[in-house]
Structure formats: C-alpha cells, structure tokens
PATORVEX-788248 format. One line per field, with one value per residue (C-alpha): z, y negated, x negated; residue in one letter. Coordinates in nm, 3 decimals, decimal comma. Layout:
w c(Z ...) .
v c(Y ...) .
u c(X ...) .
type c(a ...) .
//
This chain:
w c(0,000 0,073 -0,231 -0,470 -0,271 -0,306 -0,686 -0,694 -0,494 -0,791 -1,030 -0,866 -0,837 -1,232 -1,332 -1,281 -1,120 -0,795 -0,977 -1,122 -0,816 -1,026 -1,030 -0,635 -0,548 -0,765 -0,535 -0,236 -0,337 -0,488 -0,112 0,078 -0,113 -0,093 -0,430 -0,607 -0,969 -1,159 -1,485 -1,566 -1,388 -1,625 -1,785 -1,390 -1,395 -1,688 -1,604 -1,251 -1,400 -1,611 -1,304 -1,146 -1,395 -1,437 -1,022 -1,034 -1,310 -1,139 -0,786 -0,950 -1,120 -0,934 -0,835 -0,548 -0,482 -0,431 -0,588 -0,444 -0,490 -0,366 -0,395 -0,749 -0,885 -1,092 -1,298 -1,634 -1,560 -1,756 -1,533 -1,252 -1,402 -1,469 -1,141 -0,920 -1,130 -1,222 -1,603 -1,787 -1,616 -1,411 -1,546 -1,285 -1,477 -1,419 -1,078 -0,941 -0,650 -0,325 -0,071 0,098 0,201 0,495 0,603 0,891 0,874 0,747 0,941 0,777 0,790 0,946 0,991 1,121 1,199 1,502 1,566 1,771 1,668 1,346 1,104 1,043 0,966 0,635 0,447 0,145 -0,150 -0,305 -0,654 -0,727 -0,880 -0,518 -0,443 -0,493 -0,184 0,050 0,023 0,111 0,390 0,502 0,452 0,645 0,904 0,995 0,938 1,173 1,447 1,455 1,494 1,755 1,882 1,817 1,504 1,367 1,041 0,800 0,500 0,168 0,051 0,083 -0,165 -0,394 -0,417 -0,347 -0,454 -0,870 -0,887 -0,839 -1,165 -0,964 -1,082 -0,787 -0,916 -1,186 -1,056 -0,911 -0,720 -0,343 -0,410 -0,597 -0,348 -0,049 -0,248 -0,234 0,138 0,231 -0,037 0,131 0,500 0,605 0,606 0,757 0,962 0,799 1,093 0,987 0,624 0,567 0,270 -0,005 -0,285 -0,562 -0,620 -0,509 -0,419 -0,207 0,170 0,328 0,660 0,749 1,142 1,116 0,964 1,177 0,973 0,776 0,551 0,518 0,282 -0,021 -0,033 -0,390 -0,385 -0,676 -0,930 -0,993 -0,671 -0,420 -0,180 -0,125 -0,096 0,170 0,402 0,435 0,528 0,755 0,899 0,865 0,817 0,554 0,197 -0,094 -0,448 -0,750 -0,979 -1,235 -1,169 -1,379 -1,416 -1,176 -0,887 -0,936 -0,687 -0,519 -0,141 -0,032 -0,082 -0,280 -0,586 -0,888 -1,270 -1,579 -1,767 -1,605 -1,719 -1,502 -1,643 -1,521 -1,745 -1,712 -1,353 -1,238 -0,882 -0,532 -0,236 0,117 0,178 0,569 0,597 0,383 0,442 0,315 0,268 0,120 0,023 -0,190 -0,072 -0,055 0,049 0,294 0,120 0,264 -0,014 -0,009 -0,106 0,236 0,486 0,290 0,004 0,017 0,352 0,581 0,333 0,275 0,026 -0,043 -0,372 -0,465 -0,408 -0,596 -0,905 -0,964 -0,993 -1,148 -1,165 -0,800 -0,793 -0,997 -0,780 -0,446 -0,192 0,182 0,353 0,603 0,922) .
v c(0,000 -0,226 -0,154 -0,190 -0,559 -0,652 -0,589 -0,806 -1,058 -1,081 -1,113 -1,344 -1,574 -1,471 -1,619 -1,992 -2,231 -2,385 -2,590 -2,419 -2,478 -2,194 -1,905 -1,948 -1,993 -1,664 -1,474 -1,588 -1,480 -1,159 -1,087 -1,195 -0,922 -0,707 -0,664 -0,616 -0,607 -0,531 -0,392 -0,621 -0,940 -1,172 -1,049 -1,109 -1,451 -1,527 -1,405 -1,570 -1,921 -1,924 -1,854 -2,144 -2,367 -2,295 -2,299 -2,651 -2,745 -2,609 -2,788 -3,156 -3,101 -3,180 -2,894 -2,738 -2,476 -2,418 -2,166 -2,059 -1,789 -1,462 -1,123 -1,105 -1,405 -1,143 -0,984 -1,095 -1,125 -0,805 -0,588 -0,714 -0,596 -0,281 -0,186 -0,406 -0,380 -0,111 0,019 -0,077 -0,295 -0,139 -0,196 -0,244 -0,328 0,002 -0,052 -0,177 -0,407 -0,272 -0,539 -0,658 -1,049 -1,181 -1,516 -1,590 -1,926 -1,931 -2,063 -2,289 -2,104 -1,742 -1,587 -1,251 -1,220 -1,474 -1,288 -1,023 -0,674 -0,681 -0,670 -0,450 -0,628 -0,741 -0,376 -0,335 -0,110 -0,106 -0,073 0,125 0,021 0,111 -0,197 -0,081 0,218 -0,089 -0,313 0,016 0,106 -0,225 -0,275 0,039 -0,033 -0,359 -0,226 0,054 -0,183 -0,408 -0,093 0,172 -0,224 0,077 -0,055 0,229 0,234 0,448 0,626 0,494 0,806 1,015 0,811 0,779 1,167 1,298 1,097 1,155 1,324 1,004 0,799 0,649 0,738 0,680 0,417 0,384 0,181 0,260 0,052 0,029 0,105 0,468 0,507 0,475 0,728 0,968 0,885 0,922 1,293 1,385 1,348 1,165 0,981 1,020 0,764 0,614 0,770 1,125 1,055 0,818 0,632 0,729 0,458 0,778 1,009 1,367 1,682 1,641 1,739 1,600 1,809 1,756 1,802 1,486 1,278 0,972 0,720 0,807 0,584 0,678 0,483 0,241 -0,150 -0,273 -0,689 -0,775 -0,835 -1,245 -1,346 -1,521 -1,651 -1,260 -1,196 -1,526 -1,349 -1,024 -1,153 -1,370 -1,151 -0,873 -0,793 -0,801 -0,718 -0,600 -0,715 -0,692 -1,012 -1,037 -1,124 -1,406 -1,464 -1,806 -1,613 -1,364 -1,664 -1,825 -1,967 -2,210 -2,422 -2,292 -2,077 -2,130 -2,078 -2,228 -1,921 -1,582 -1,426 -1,401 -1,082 -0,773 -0,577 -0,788 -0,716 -0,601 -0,634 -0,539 -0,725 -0,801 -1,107 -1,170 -1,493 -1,842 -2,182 -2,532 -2,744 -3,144 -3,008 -2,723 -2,435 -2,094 -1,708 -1,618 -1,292 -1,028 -0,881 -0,600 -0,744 -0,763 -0,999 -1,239 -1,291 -1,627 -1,716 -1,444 -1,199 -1,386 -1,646 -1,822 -1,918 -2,078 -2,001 -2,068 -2,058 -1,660 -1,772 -1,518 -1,257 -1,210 -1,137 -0,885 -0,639 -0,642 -0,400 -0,280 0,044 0,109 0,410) .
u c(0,000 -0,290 -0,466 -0,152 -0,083 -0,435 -0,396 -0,085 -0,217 -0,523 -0,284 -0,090 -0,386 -0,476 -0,105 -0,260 -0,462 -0,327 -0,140 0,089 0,376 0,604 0,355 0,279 0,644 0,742 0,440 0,555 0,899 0,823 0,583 0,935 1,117 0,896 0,824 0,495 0,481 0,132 0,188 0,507 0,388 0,412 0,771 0,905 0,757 0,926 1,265 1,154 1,120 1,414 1,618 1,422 1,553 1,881 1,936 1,762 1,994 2,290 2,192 2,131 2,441 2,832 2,953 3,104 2,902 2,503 2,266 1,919 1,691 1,724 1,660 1,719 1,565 1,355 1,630 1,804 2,164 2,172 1,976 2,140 2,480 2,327 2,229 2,469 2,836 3,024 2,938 3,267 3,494 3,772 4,200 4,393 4,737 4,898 4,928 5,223 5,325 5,426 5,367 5,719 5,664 5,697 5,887 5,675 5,517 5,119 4,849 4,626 4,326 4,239 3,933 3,954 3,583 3,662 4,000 3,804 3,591 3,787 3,485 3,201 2,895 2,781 2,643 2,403 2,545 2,165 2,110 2,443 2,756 2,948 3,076 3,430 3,354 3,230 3,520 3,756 3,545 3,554 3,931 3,991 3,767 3,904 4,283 4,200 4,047 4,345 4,556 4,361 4,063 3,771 3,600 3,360 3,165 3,288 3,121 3,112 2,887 3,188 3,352 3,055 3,054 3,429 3,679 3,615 3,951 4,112 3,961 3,660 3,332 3,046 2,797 2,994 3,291 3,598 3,889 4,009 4,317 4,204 3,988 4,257 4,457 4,171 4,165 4,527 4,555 4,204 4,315 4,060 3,708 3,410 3,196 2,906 2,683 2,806 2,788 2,494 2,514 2,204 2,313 2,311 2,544 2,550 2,742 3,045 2,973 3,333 3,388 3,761 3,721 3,465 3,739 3,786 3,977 4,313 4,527 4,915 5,044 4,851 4,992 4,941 4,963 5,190 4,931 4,793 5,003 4,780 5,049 5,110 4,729 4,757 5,022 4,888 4,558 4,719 5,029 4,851 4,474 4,194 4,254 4,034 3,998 3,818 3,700 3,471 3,080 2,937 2,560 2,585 2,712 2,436 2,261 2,531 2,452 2,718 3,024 3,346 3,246 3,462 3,392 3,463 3,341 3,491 3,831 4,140 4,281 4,281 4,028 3,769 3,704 3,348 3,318 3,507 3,467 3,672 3,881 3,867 4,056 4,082 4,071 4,024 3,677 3,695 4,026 3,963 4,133 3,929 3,890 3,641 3,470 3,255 2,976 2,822 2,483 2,314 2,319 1,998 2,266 2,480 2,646 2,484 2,639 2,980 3,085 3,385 3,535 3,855 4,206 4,515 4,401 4,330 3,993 3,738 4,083 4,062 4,439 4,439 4,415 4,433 4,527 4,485 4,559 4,852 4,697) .
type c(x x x x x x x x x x x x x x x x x x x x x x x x x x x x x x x x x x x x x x x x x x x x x x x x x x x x x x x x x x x x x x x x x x x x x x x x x x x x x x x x x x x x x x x x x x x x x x x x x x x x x x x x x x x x x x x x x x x x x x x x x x x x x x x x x x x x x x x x x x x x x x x x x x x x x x x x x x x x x x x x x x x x x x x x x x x x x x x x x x x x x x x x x x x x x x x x x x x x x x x x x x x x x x x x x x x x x x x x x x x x x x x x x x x x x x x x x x x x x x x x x x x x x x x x x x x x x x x x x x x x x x x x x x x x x x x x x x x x x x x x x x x x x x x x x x x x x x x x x x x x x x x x x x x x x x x x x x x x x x x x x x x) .
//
C-alpha cells in the first residue's frame, strides 16, 4: 500500500509544477477518497477538471441549490450511471393508487428524523444499482419503528438476491413497491446484521425463522399526486420514491435541488430514495430525502429538492408499507 501511494504521490507531483492549483487539489482529493490512480492518472484529472468547472460554473451562477466535490468528482456522468443507477430505467405506470386520504389538517413542515428513533442512519449502496432495496429497507424500518418504537436495520442483501420473482433485478434496478410485495408474499425480512449487505449479487440465503420485519399490505400513492405523498408523510410515516438522476445532482450539497433538464414521467425514472418529511426554505417548498450514497454525500447523506411541481418525476411512484 505504501509503495503503490508513493507511486501516486510521484505522479501526482509529475502532473505539474506547484502551480498548477487543479492538479494538487485533484491529489488531495483523490488521497481523501482514498483513491490512487497510476496507470489512468491523467484520464481522472481530466474528467476531474471538467467537473471542477462545471461545479464553479454552477456555484457563481443563481440557483437554489449548491454543488461541491465529492466522492465522485472522478467519474463521467456516464460511469457514474453505470455503477450508481439502475441499467434501464424502471416503469412504474402499471401501478395503481391505493392510498385513501386523509382530512386531517397538514403541518407545515415534518421531519420525522426529530420525531423520535424513526430513522435508520444514512447507508451506502456502493457501486451497485441497489438503491431501490435501500429506500424499502428504510421505509420499512421507519414504518416498523413508529408501529412496535424498536428501530432495527434491515437487509437490503436479501432483496438484492431474493426478490427476482417479483420484476426487480439486484444491481440492476428494481422498485419499493415490488420489493414490499416480495416482502409481504415472502413473510418476512431479515436484519441487515443477519444478512450483511455485499453490494453484488449472489445466491439467495433467506432463513424464514430470522425474519424480523413483515409488511401486510402495499400503499401505492396515486401516481404524480404530491399533496397525497404530503399526508402520508405527515399523517402517517416516511414514503419511498423513484425520480430520475441528472448529471448536476451527481454533486449536489445544499439548498433545494430542482432541474430544468430531467423528465417528469414515469419511465424515465433512475433512482429510489426516502422522503422523511418536507418543508419550506426562502419560500420554496421541498422534500427532505434520505440517499443511499453515504453519509460524505450532500447534507450528511440527505438532500432536499422541490415540491409541488413533480420535480425530477418524484411522484411517480411512491409508496410505503402497512406491518
């Protein structure tokens, strides 16, 4: 390790004299992440640099959101959705709205991390397309709190490898709602501890006696209806959804993320997330979203982004599980 750092460190210095403020910030960011390139050095700088750019561009511009660099300031927007989104994107329009309104009266904002031990904290789906098996783990988890107050990590690997039969497809993609199907038909899901999670997938090992979270019935939100995505979350707990990934949120950090380029239909659709409670900033309403890119990624792991306007398709489809 010392010898393949000391190489990278030569190269590093090799990439430019002192002055060159771009190749010592991409070293120092490349050593913070743990990453050490020799043979592709310069092809990582590159990609590096244009990142640079555009984030500069992006922060001097007026917008209501911030970008930084992070983790993946090394990787093309392409090999980012290769490794981090599912393959193709998922349809959701066959499934059909089951969530019964309430008439109780909204609060103006909710946050059900500060409601009590409602929410798991922020996980890291590595480079797999799993995203969908983290926001139903940690839908479930947080529905299964507010119902037994014993919040428990549960296993995504179980979906990544078992629940196929149900048109998911491991690091592939899949959707929360599919997956709490698989859950509820499968009697049961495993806890994370008892089922770690290897971001690749493999055989099947579900044991049904170590089953400690069950779903009974699947709530599909009426698809590209917020204000019923707003009173579940607030009547009743957290909710997943899927939108679709653009290459500026690839490097979101704060403020209210909204796009002028993603779609707001249902087939376009690349990503699944958790909302755990909205709010307002300067007047712009938004969702408060758990990731599942680690806690170094935006907001400690979280970002919000705009609601009311089906921004990104993030009401296309959303569900939650009833235990």
């Amino acid at each position: 390790t010392r010898f393949i750092l000391g190489i990278f460190l030569s190269v590093c210095w090799d990439a430019g004299p002192p002055h060159n403020k771009i190749s010592v910030k991409s070293c120092v960011h490349f050593l913070q992440h743990n990453k050490a390139y020799v043979k592709d050095f310069d092809q990582r700088l590159q990609v590096f640099t244009e990142n640079k750019r555009r984030i500069d561009k992006h922060n001097e511009g007026n917008h209501s959101f911030a970008m930084r660099l992070n983790q993946y300031s090394d990787m093309t927007f392409a090999e980012f959705r290769k490794h981090f989104l599912w393959a193709e994107p998922q349809n959701c329009s066959a499934t059909k709205g089951s969530y019964i309104q309430t008439n109780s009266p909204r609060p103006e904002s909710i946050d059900w991390r500060k409601k009590g031990n409602y929410v798991t904290p922020v996980k890291n789906q590595g480079s797999c397309g799993s995203c969908w098996t983290f926001s139903t783990t940690g839908c479930l988890e947080s529905v299964t709190a507010i119902n037994t107050g014993k919040l428990v990590p549960l296993s995504e690997q179980q979906l990544v490898d078992c629940a196929q039969d149900f048109n998911n497809h491991g690091c592939n993609g899949g959707l929360p709602s599919q997956a709490f199907e698989y859950i509820k038909y499968n009697k049961g899901l495993m806890t994370e501890s008892d089922y770690p999670y290897t971001a690749f997938e493999d055989k099947c090992t579900y044991k049904p006696e170590l089953a400690a979270a069950f779903v009974k019935n699947v709530v599909n939100i009426t698809a590209y209806d917020e204000k019923e995505m707003e009173d579940a979350v607030a009547t009743r707990n957290p909710v997943s959804f899927a939108f679709e990934v653009t290459p500026d949120f690839m490097h979101y950090s704060s403020g209210v993320y909204s796009s002028s380029t993603c779609h707001t239909t249902t087939d376009k659709v690349n990503h699944a997330v958790l909302a755990v409670g909205y709010g307002s900033e300067n007047g712009t309403p938004y969702w408060i979203v758990k990731n599942s890119w680690g806690p170094g990624w935006g907001q400690d792991g979280y970002f919000l982004i705009m609601r009311g306007k089906n921004m990104c398709g993030l009401a296309a489809c959303s569900s939650f599980p009833e235990v």
